[in-house]
C-alpha positions as CSV (number, residue, x, y, z in Angstrom):
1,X,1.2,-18.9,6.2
2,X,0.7,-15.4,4.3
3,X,-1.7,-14.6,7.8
4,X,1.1,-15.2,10.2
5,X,4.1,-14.0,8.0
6,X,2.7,-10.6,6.9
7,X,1.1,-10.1,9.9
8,X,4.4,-10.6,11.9
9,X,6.5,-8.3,9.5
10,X,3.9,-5.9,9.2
11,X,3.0,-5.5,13.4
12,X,6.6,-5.8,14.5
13,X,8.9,-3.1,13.5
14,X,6.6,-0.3,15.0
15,X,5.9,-1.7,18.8
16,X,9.8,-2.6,19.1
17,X,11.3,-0.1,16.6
18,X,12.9,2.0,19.5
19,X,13.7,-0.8,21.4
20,X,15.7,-1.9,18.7
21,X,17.0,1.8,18.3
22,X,18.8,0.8,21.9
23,X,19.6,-1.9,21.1
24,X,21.4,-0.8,17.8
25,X,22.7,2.6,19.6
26,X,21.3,4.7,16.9
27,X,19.6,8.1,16.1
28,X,15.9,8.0,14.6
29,X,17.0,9.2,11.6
30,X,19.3,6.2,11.0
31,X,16.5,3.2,12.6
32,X,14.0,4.8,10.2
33,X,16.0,3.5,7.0
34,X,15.1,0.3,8.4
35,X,12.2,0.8,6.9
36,X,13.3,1.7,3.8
37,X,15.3,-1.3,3.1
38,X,12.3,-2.7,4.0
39,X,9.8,-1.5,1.5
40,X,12.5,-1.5,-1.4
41,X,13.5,-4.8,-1.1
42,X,9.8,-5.6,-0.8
43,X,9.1,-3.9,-4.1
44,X,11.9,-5.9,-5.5
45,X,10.7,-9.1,-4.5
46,X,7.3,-8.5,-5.6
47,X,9.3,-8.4,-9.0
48,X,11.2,-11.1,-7.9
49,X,8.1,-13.9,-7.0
50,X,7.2,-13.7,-11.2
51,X,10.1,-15.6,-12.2
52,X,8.3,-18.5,-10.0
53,X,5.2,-18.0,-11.5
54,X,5.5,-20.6,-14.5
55,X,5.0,-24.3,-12.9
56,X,3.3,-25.1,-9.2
57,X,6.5,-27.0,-8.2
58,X,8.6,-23.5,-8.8
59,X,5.7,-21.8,-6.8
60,X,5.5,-24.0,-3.6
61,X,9.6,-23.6,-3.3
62,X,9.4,-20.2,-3.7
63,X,6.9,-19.8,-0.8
64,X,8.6,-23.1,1.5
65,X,12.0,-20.4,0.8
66,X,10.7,-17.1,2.0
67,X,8.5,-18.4,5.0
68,X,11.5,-20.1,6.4
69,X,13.7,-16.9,5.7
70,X,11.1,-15.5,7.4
71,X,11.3,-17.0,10.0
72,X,15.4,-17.0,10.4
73,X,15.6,-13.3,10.4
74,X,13.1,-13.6,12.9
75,X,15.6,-15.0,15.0
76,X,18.5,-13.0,14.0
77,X,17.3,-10.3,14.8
78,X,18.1,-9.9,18.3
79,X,21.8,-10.4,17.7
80,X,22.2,-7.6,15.6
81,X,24.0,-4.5,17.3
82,X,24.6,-2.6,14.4
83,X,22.2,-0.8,11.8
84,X,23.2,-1.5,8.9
85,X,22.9,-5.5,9.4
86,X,19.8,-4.9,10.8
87,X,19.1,-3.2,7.9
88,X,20.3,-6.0,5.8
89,X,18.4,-8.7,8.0
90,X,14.7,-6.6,7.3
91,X,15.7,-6.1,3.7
92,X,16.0,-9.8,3.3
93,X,12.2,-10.0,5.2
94,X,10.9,-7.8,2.8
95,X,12.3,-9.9,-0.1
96,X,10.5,-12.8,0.8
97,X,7.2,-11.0,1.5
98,X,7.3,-9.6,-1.7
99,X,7.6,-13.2,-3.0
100,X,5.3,-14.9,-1.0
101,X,2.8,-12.0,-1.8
102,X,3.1,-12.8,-5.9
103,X,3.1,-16.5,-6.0
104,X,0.6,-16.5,-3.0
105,X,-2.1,-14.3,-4.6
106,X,-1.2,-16.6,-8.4
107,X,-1.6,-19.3,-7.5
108,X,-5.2,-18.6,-5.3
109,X,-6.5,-17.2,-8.0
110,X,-4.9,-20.0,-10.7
111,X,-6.3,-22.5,-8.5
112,X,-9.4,-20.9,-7.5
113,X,-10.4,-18.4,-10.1
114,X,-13.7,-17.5,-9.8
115,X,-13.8,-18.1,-6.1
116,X,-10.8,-16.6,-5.2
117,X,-12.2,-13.8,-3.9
118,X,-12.4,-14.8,-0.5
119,X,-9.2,-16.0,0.3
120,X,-7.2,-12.9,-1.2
121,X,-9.5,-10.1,0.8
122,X,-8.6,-11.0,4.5
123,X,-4.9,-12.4,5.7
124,X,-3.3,-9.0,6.1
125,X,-5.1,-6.8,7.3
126,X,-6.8,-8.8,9.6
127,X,-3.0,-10.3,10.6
128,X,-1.8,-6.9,11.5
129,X,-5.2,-5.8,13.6
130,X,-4.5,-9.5,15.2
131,X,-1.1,-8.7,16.1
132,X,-1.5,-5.6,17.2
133,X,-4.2,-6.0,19.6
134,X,-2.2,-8.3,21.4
135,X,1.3,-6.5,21.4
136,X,2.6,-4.9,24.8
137,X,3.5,-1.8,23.8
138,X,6.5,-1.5,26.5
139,X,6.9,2.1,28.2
140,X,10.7,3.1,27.9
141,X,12.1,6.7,28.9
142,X,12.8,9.1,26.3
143,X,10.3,7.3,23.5
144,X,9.9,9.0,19.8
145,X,7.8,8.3,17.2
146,X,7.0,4.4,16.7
147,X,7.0,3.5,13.2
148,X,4.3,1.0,11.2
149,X,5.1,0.0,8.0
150,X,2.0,0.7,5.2
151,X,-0.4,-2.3,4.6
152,X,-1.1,-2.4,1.0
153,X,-2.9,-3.6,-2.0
154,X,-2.5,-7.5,-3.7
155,X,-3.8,-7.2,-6.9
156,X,-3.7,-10.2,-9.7
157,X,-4.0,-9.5,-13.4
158,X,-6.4,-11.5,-15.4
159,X,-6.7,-11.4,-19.3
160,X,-10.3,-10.9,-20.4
161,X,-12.6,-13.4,-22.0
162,X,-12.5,-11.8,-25.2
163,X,-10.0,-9.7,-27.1
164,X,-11.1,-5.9,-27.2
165,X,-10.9,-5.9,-31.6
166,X,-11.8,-1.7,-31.2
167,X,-8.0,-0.6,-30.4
168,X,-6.1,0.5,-32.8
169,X,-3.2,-2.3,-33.8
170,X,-0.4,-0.1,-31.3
171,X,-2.3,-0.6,-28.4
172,X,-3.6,-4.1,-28.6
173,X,-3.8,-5.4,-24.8
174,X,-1.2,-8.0,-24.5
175,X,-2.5,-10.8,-22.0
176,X,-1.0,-11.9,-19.0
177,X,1.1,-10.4,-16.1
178,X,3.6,-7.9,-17.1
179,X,6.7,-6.5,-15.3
180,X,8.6,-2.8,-15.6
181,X,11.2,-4.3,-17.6
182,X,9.1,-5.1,-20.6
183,X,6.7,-2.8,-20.2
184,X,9.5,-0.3,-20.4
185,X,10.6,-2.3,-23.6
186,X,8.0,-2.4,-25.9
187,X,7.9,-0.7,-29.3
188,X,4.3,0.0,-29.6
189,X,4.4,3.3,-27.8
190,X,4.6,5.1,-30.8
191,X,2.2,7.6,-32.0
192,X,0.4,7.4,-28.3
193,X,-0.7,10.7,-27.8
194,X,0.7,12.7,-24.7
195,X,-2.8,12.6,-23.1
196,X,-1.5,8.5,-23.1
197,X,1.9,8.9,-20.9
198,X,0.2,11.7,-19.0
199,X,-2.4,9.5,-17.7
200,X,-0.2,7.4,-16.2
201,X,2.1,9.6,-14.4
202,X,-0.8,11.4,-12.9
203,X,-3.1,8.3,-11.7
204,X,0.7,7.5,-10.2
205,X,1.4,10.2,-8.4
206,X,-2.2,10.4,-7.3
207,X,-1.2,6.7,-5.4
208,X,2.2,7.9,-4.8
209,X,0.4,10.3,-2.1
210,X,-2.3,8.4,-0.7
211,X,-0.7,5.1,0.0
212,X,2.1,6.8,1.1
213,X,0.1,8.6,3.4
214,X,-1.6,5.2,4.2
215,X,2.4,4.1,5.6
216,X,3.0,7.8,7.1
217,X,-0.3,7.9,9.2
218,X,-0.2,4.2,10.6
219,X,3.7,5.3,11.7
220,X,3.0,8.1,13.4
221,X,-0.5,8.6,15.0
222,X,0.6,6.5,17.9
223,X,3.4,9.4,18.8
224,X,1.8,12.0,17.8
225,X,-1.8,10.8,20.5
226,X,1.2,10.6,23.2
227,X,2.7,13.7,23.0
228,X,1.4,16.9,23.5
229,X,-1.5,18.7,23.4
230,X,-3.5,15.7,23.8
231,X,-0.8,13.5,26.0
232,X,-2.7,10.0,25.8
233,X,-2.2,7.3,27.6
234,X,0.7,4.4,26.0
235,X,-1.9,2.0,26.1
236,X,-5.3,3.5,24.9
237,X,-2.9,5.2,22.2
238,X,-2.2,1.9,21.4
239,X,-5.3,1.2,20.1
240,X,-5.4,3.6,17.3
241,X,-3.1,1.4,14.9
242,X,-5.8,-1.6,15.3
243,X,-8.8,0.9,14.6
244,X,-6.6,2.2,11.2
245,X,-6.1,-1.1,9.9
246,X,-9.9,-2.3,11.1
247,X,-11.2,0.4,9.5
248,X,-9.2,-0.3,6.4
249,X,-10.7,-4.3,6.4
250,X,-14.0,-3.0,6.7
251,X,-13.4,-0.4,3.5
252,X,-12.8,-2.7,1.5
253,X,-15.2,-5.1,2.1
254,X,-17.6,-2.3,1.5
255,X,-16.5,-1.7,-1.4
256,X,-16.5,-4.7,-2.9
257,X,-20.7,-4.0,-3.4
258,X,-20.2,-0.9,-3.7
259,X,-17.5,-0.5,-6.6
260,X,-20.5,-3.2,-8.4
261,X,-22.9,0.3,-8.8
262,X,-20.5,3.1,-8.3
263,X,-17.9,3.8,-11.1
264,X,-14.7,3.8,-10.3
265,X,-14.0,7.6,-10.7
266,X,-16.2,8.3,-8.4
267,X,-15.4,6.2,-6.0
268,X,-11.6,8.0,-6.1
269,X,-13.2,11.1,-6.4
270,X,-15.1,10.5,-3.1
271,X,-12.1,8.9,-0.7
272,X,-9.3,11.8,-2.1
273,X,-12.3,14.5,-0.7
274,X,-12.8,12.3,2.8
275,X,-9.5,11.8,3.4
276,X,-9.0,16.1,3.1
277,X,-11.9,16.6,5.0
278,X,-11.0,13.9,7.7
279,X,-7.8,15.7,8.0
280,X,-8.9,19.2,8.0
281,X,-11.5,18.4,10.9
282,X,-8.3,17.2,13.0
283,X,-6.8,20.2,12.3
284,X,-9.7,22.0,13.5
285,X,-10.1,19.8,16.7
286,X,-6.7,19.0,17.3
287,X,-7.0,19.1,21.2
288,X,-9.9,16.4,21.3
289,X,-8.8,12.8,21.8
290,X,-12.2,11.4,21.0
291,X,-12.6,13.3,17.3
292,X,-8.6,11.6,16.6
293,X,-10.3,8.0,17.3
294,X,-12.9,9.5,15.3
295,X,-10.7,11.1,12.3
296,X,-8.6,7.8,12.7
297,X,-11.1,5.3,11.8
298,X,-12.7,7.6,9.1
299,X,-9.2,8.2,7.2
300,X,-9.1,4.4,7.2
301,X,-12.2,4.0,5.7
302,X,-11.5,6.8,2.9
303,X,-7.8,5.0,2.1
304,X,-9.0,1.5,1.6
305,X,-10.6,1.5,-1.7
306,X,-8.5,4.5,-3.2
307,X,-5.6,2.1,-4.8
308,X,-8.1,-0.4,-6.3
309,X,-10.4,2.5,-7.5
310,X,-7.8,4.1,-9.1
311,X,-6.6,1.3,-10.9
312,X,-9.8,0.2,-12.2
313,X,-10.2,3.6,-13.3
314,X,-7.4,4.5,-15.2
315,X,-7.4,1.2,-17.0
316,X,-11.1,1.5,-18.1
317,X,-10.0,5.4,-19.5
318,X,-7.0,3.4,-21.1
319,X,-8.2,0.3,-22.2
320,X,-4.8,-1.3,-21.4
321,X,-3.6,-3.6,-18.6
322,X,0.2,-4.1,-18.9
323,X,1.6,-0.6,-18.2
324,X,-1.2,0.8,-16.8
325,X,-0.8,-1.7,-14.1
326,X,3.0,-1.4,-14.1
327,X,3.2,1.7,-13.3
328,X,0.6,2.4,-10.8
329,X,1.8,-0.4,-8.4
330,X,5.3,1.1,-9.2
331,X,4.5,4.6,-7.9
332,X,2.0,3.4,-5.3
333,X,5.3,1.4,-3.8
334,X,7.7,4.4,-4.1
335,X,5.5,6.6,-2.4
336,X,5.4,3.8,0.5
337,X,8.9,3.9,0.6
338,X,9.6,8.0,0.4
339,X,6.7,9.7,2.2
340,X,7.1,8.0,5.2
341,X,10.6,8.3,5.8
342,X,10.1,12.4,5.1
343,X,7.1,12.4,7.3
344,X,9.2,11.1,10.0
345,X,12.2,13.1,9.6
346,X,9.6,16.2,9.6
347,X,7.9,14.7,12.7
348,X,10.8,14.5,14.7
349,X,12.5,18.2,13.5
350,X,9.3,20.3,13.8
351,X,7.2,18.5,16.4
352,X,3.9,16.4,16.8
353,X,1.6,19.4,14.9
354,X,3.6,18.8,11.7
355,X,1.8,15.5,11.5
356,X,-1.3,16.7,10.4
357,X,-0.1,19.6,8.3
358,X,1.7,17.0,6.5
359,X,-1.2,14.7,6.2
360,X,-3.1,17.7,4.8
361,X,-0.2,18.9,1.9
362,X,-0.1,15.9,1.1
363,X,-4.2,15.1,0.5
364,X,-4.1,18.4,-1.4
365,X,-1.7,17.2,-3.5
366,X,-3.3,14.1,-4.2
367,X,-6.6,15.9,-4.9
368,X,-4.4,18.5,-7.7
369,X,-3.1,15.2,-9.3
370,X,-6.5,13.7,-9.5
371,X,-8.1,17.0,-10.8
372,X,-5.2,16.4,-13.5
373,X,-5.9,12.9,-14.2
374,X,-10.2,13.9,-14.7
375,X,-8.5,16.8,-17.1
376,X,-6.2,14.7,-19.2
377,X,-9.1,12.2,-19.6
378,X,-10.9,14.7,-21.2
379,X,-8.4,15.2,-23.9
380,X,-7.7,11.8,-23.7
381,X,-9.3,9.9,-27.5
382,X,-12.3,8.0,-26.5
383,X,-11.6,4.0,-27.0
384,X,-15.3,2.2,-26.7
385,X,-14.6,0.5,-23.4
386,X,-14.7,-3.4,-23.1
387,X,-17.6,-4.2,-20.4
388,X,-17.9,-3.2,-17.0
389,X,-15.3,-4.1,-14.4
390,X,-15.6,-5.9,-10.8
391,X,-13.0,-4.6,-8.2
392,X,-12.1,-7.6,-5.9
393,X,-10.1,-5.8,-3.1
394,X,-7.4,-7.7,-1.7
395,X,-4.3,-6.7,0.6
396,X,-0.9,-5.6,-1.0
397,X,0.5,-3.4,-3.0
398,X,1.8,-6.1,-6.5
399,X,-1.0,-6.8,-8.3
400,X,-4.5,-6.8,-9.5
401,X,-7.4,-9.3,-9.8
402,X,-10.3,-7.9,-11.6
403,X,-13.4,-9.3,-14.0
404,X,-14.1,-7.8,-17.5
């Protein structure tokens, strides 16, 4: 069910976005905020899917509800003419894949646990590359950019086996899954020290750039092969979507081993440094189709692992899983939302090179954020750290499964 549904929400809107801008008699500008209600409402029903987290009966509903909604706006769709219902009919999509995502990824791992590794790694990812390697990607006069909408991260929270007894009384780890709201509420803030709250905006911003990067680059690269200088062809620049998301499966796979002997810091460290390098080399060889295909499934490779990583490390300098959490997933989905929409805007106002200048500002940027996030670590007090940490990488952007 997750396969089919993600995969078709995720795949669809960029092969018929601008058939759908015809059909809808709008500007770019205006079909791109498609996308936005999109990604909102999907953050909101990732919020949503908790309050069906308490009994199984509440859970199956919940997911027997959105897959069917799912599948009605499915066929909606083509009778909307204006906008703003389509706008309205995708917002509704993204609710329910928010809530699918939340009970989906619960109750695996309620029912699974240990072994619920292996079926929260795969459905998405693999669901987009399916879908996409069979869409006809029609040829229509007058085409602009066609828009993806980001893949992301599912991560599950899991209290530890033991109670860490070395934190001081104000930040005891409170077990279980936690949401904005009352994380936002809770009293025992007080006395943190800055090096606390600044930890948290940094590591979020630091997500805020790469995964919405992750949204901007799938969008785009497909316009940006077709036009000029490199002019490829509508079907072999088809291809480049698939290779992103492939590329993206096989990352974190990787690092599923790898995170096992690497610490988490350095894995960030590593993947914020590829991805600038990846996109300075496409800079430097921005006439060669061969070194995009290249660049492409390289930048995939560096984006996979940077949300988990970054997680993992900010709640091992931290030593507390509620906010930390909270707020990454928080900043991870805004970024989603805003980068892509102002990539595209740019994209379409200053032309197909603006892609990867935009792609570079923003991998500096996430590079300064992270150099501020190793700083205020340093300052940060030293809390004796609870036992190493096992990253299972999964597919969307809610939650976080991990083993202390």
């Amino acid at each position: 069910s997750v396969f089919f549904s993600f995969g078709l929400c995720i795949a669809f809107l960029g092969p018929t976005l601008l058939d759908l801008r015809c059909q809808t008699h709008s500007s770019l500008p205006q079909i791109s905020w498609v996308f936005f209600s999109q990604q909102l409402c999907l953050l909101l029903g990732s919020a949503l899917g908790g309050v069906f987290k308490r009994t199984l009966a509440q859970s199956l509903w919940a997911l027997f509800t959105s897959t069917l909604a799912i599948s009605l706006v499915f066929a909606v769709i083509p009778f909307c003419h204006d906008v703003k219902v389509l706008a309205s009919v995708i917002a509704l999509a993204g609710l329910a894949m928010g809530c699918i995502d939340t009970v989906a990824n619960m109750q695996l791992v309620r029912i699974y646990q240990k072994d619920s590794a292996f079926f929260l790694q795969l459905p998405v990812p693999l669901a987009v590359l399916f879908l996409l390697s069979k869409e006809r990607l029609l040829t229509c006069s007058q085409r602009k950019p066609l828009l993806l909408p980001a893949d992301e991260l599912a991560l599950e929270t899991r209290p530890p086996d033991k109670e860490d007894t070395s934190l001081a009384p104000k930040f005891q780890p409170h077990p279980g899954q936690e949401d904005l709201f009352s994380c936002c509420q809770r009293k025992n803030f007080r006395g943190a020290p800055c090096s606390f709250f600044a930890i948290h905006i940094t590591a979020a911003l630091v997500l805020f750039m790469t995964d919405g990067m992750m949204g901007a680059y799938s969008a785009f690269v497909y316009s940006y092969a077709v036009e000029k200088p490199l002019s490829v062809g509508h079907k072999v620049a088809g291809y480049l979507p698939s290779l992103f998301w492939g590329f993206i499966t096989l990352g974190r796979l990787i690092s599923i081993p790898v995170s096992s002997r690497m610490r988490p810091a350095t894995m960030v460290f590593i993947n914020v440094v590829g991805v600038l390098v990846t996109f300075l080399f496409l800079l430097i060889f921005s006439y060669n189709v061969i070194f995009l295909f290249v660049g492409t499934a390289s930048l995939g490779l560096f984006l996979s692992s940077t949300f988990p990583s970054m997680l993992a490390y900010t709640e091992d300098i931290l030593q507390y899983k509620g906010c930390a959490t909270t707020v990454l997933v928080t900043g991870a989905g805004i970024g989603e939302m805003v980068l892509q929409m102002l990539v595209g805007l740019i994209f379409q106002a200053q032309g197909s090179y603006s892609f990867l200048v935009c792609g570079m500002i923003i991998g500096c940027l996430a590079f300064i954020f992270y150099v501020l996030l190793l700083f205020f670590h340093r300052m940060h007090p030293e809390l004796s750290s609870g036992g190493n940490m096992t990253l299972i990488v999964t597919t969307y952007t809610t939650h976080k499964t991990y083993r202390h």
